[in-house]
Backbone as CSV, one residue per row, in Angstrom:
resi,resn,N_x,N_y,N_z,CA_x,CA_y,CA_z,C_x,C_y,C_z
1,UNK,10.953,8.004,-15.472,10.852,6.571,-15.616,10.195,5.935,-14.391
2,UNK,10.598,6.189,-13.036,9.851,6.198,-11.691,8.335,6.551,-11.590
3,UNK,7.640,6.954,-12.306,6.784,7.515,-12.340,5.341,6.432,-13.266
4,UNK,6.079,6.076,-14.688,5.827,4.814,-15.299,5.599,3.830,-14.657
5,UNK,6.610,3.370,-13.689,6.822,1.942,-12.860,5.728,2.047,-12.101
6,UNK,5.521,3.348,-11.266,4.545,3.085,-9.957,3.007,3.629,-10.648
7,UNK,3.071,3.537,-11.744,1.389,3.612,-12.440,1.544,2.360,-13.068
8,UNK,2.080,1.665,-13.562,2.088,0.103,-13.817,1.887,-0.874,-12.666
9,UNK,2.927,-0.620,-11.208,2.395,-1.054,-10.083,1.095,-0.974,-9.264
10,UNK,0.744,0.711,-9.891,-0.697,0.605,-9.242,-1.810,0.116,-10.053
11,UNK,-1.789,0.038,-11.398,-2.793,-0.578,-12.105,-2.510,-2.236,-11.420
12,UNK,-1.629,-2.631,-11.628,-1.085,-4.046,-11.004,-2.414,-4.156,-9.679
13,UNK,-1.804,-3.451,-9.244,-2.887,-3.733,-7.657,-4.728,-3.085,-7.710
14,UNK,-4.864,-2.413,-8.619,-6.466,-2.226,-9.456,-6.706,-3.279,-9.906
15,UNK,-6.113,-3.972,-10.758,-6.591,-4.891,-11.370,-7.018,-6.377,-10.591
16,UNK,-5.981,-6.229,-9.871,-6.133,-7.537,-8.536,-7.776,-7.886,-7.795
17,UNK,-7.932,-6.270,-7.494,-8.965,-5.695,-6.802,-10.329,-5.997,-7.681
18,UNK,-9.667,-5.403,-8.408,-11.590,-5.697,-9.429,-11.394,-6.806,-10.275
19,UNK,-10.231,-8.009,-9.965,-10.547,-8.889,-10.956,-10.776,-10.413,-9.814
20,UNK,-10.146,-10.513,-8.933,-10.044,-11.043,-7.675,-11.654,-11.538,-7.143
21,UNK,-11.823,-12.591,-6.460,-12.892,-12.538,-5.472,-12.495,-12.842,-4.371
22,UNK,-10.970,-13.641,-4.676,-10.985,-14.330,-2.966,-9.904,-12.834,-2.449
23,UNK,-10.717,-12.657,-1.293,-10.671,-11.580,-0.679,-8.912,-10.946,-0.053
24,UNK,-8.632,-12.376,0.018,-6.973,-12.479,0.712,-5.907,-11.678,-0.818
25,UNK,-6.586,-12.017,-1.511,-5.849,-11.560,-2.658,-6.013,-10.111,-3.019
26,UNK,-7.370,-9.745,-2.553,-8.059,-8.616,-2.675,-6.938,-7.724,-1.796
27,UNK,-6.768,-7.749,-0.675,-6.172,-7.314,0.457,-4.808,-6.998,0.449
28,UNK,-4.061,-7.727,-0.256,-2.714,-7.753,-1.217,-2.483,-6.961,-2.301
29,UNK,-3.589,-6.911,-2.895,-3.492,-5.784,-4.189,-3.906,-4.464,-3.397
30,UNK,-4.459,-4.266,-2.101,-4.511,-3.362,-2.077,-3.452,-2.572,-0.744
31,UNK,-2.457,-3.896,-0.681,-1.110,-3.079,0.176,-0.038,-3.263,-1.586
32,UNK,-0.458,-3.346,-2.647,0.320,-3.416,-3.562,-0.038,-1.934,-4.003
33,UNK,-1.187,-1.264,-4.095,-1.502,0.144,-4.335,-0.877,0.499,-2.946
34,UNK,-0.562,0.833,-2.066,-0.554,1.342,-0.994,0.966,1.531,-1.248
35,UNK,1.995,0.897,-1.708,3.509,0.434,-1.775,3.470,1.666,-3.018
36,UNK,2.724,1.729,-4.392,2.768,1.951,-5.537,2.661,3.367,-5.035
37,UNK,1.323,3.959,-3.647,1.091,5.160,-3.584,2.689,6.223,-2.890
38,UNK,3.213,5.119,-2.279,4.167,5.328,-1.288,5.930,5.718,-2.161
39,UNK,5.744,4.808,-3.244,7.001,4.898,-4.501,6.867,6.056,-4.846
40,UNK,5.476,6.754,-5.814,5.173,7.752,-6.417,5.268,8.969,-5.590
41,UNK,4.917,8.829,-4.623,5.142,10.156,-3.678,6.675,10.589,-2.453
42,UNK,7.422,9.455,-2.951,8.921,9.615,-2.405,9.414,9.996,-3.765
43,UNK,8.944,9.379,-4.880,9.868,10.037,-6.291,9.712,11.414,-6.525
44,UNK,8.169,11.901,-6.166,8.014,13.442,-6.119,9.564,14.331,-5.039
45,UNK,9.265,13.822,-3.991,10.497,14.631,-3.309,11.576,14.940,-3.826
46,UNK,12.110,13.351,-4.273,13.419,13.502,-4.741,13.838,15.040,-6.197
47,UNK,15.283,14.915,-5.873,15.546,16.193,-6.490,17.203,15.967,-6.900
48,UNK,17.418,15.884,-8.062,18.615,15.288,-8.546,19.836,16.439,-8.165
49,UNK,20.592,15.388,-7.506,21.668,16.226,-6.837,21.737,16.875,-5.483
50,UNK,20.329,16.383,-4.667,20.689,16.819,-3.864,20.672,15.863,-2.474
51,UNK,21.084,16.193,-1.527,21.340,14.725,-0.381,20.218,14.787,0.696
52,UNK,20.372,13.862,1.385,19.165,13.387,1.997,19.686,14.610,3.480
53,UNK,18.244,14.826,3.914,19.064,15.519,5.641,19.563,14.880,6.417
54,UNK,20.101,13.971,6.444,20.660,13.244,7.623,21.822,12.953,7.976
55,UNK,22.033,13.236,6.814,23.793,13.286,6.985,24.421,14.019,8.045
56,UNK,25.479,13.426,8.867,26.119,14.574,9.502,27.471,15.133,9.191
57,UNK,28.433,14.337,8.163,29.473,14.688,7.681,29.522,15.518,6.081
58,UNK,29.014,16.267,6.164,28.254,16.739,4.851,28.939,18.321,4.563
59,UNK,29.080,18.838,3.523,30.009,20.396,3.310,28.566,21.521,3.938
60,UNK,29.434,22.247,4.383,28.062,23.479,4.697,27.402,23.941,3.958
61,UNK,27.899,23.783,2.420,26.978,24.370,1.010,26.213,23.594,0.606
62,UNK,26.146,22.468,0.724,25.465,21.001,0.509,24.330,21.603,0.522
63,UNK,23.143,21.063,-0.550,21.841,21.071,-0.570,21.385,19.547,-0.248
64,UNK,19.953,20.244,0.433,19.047,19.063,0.869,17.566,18.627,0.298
65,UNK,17.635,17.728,0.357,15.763,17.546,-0.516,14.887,17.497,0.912
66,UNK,14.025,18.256,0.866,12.444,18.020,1.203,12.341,17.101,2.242
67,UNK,12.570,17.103,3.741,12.501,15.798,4.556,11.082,15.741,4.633
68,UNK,9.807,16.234,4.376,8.186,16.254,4.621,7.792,14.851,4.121
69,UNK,8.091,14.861,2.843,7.642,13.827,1.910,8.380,12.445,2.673
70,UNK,9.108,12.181,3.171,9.899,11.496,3.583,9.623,10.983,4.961
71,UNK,8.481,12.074,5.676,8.041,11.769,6.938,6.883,11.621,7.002
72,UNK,6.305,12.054,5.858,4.408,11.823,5.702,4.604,10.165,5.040
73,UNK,5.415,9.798,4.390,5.888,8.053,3.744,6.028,7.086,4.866
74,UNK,6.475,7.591,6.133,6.985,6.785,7.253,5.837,6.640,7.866
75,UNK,4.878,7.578,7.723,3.483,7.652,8.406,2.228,6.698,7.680
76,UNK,2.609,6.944,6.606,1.696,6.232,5.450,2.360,4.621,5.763
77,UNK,3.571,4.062,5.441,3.752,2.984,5.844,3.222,2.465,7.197
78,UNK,3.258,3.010,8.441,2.237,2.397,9.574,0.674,2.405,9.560
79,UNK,0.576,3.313,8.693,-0.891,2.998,8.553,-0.737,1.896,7.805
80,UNK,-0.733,1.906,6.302,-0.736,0.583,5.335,-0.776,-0.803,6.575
81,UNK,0.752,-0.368,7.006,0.763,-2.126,7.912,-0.220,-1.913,9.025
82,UNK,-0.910,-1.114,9.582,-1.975,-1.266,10.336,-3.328,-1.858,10.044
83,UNK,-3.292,-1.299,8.633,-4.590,-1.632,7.541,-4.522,-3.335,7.124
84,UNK,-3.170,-3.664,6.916,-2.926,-5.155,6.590,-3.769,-5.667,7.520
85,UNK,-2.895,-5.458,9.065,-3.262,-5.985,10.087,-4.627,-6.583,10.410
86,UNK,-5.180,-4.995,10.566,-6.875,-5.263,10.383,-7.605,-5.959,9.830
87,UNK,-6.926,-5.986,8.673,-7.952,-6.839,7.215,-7.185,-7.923,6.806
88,UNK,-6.006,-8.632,7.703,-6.085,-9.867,7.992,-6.580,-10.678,9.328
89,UNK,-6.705,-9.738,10.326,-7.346,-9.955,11.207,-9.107,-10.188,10.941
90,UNK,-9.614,-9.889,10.177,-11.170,-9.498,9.480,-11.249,-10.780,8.944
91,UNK,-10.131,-11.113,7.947,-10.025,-11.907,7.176,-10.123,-13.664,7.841
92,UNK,-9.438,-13.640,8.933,-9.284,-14.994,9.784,-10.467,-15.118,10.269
93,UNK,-11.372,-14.027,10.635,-12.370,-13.885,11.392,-13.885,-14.525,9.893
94,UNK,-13.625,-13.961,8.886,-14.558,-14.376,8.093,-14.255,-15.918,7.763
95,UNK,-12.581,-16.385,7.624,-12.345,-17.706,7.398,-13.200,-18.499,8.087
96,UNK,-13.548,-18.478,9.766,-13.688,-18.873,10.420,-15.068,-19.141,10.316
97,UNK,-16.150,-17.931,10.142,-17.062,-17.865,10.175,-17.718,-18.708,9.093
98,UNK,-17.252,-18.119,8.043,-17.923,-18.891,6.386,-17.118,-20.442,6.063
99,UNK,-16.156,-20.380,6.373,-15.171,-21.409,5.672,-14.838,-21.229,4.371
100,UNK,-14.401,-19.866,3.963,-14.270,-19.533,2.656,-13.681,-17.835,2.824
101,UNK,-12.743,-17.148,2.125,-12.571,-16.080,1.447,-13.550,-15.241,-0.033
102,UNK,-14.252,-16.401,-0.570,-14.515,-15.672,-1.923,-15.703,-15.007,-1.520
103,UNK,-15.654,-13.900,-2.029,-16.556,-12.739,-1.453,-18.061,-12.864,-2.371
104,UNK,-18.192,-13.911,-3.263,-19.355,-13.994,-3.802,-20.327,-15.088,-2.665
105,UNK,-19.549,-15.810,-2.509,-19.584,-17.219,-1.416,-20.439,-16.873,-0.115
106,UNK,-19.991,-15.703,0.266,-19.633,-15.230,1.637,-21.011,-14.797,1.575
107,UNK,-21.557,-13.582,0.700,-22.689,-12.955,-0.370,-23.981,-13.894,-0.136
108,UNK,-23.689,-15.316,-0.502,-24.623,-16.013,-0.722,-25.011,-16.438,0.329
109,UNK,-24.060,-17.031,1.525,-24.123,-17.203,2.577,-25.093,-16.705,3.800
110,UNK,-24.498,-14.987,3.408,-24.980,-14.217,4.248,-26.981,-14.195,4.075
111,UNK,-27.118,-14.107,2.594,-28.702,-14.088,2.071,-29.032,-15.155,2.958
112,UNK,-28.916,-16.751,2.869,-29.443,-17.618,3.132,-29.433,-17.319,4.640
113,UNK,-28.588,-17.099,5.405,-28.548,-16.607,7.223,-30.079,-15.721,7.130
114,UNK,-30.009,-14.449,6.503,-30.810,-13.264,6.774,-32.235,-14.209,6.497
C-alpha cells in the first residue's frame, strides 16, 4: 500500500514540474519528488516484524532491519535540503533580477537582453 502512496506522491510532484511555470512552484514539486523518493526507499528496508537497530533494551534474539537504507535516507535528506537551499537562493537571485519567477517571462527577457 506504501508503495501506491509514494508513486501517487511522485506523479504529484511530476506533474507540478511539467505543468508549472512559475519556477517557485517548480522547486516544490521537486522537494515533493525528493520526499516521495525518500518514502519509497525507507519502505523498501522495512521488514515486518522486525525492530529498528537502536534499541538498547531489546532480547538478544531480536531481529533487526537493514540500518543502510536508513543512513543513505539521512544523507539524501541533506542533500534535498541543500538543493532547496540553492534553488531558493537562485530563485531570490532571479526575483531580483527579472521581477518575475515564470520561466517563460524570464525566456523572453533574456532574448530581448542578448
Amino acid at each position: 500500500m506504501i508503495y501506491y502512496i509514494t508513486f501517487i506522491i511522485m506523479g504529484i510532484g511530476i506533474y507540478g514540474i511539467v505543468s508549472q511555470k512559475n519556477m517557485f512552484k517548480q522547486l516544490i514539486s521537486l522537494s515533493i519528488i525528493d520526499t516521495a523518493v525518500n518514502i519509497f526507499v525507507i519502505s523498501l528496508g522495512y521488514l515486518e516484524g522486525m525492530e529498528a537497530p537502536i534499541y538498547s533494551m531489546v532480547t538478544p534474539t531480536a531481529k533487526f532491519v537493514d540500518p543502510l537504507p536508513q543512513a543513505l535516507i539521512l544523507t539524501a535528506i541533506v542533500i534535498g535540503v541543500g538543493t532547496l537551499a540553492i534553488g531558493s537562493m537562485l530563485l531570490v537571485h532571479l526575483k531580483e533580477e527579472y521581477g518575475c519567477l515564470n520561466a517563460d517571462e524570464i525566456r523572453a527577457a533574456r532574448e530581448v537582453i542578448e
